[in-house]
N, C-alpha and C positions, 0 to 999 in steps of 0.2 A: 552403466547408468540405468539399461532396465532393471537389473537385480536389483539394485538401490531402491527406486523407487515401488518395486515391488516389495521387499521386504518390508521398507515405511509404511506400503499401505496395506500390508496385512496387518501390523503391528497396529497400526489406526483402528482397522477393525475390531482388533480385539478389545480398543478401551470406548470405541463409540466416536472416533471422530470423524470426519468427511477424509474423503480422499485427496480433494482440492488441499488440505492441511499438510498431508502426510507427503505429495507431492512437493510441496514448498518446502517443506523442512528435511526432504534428499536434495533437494538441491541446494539448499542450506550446505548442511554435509557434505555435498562432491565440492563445491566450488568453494565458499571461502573458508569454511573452518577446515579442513582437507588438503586443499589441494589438487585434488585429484584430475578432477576439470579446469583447465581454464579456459578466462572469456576469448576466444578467438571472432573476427571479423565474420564468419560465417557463424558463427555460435550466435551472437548477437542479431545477425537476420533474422535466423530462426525463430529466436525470443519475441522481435519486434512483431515478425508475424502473426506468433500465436496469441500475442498482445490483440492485434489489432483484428484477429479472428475473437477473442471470448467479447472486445468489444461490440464486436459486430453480433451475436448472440443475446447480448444485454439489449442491444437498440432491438433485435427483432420481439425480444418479449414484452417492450413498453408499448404504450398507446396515450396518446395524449387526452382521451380521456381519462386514466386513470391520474396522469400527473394533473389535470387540472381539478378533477376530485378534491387531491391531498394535497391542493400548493398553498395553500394557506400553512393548514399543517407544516408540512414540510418546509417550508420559507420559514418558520418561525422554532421550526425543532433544530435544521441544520444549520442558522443564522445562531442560534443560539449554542448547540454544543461545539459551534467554530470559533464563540467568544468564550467561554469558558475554559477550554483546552489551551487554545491558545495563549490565553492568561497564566493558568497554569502550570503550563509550559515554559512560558518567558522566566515564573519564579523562579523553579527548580531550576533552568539555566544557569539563571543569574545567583540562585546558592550554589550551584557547582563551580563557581568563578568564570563562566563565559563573559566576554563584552555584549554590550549591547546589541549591535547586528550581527554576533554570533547566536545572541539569547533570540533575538528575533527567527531567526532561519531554523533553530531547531523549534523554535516556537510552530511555525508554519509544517515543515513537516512532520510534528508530531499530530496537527490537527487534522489530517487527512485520512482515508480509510478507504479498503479498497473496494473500490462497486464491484467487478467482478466477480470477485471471492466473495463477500456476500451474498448477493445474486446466484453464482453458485449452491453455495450454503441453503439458500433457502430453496431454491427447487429440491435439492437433494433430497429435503424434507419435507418438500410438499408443501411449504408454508407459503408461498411467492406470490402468491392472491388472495394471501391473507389478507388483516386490515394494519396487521402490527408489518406485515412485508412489504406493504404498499407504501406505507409511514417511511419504512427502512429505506427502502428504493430513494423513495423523494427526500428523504432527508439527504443521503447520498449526490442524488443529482443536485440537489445546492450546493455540496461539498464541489464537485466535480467544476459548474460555472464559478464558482470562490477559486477556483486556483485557475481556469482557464481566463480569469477578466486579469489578473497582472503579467500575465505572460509578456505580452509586448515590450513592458518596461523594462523587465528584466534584461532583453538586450544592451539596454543601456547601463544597469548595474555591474557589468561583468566584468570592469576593472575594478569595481570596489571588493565584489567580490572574488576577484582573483586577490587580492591584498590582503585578505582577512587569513591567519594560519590559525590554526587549531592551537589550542595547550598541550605538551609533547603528551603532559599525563595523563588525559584526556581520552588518548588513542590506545587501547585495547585488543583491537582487530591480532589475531594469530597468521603468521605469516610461514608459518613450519612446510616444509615439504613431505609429500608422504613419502611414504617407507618402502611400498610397492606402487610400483610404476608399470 
């Protein structure tokens, strides 16, 4: 897994991308298109961990003065590209033949974006106290409170969505085992 990821991120360097990139996309590589990795119950801690470690990063570099600076801003940039995406979103669903609360759910998670990786991205370059970084951030944390206020409900949606199946055609994902093991 180190090799992997080390090759991605020389390979990154060479065209100019971050490493948080090239990171993501080895493990793209080892696990679902590959094979080579899979998720195991400790694989998964790990993950969750280092989730809740780059979180913890994010909250230490904000300051509420900056977010109430840009919350105007930010209330009306991240309110806004959550209704447009979202919309869409819903179309393209609904031309690829999904139903309705299928067209909705990819709707939703195509509206999403990751703070993290952003946040990332932008110190890497120094830009994170920008004024377009700041913008970036707080639009973000709209995204972030947009998907943590339905959460509750969704407990209660989980028989409708256990009920909803996929279009076989739909399903693409490569399921091949690797060659070396």
């Amino acid at each position: 897994m180190t090799v992997a990821a080390t090759v991605f991120a020389l390979a990154a360097r060479g065209v100019k991308l971050p490493a948080i990139v090239a990171y993501l996309l080895a493990g793209l590589f080892l696990g679902p298109i590959t094979g080579v990795v899979e998720l195991s119950e400790s694989l998964r801690t790990i993950s969750d961990a280092g989730i809740v470690l780059l979180l913890f990063l994010v909250g230490l570099e904000l300051s509420f003065d900056k977010i109430r600076d840009l919350g105007k801003v930010a209330l009306l940039a991240g309110t806004g590209q959550i209704v447009l995406t979202a919309s869409g979103g819903f179309l393209v669903a609904i031309a690829l033949g999904f139903r309705g609360t299928q067209a909705v759910m990819l709707a939703a998670a195509l509206t999403f974006s990751s703070t993290v990786v952003v946040v990332k991205l932008l110190e890497q370059q120094g830009e994170f106290d920008s004024l377009y970084g700041r913008i970036a951030v707080g639009t973000l944390l709209v995204h972030e409170l947009a998907l943590i206020a339905p959460l509750p409900f969704l407990s209660g949606w989980s028989p409708v969505l256990q009920a909803i199946s996929l279009p076989r055609q739909s399903c693409s994902i490569s399921t091949r085992r690797p060659i070396i093991r």
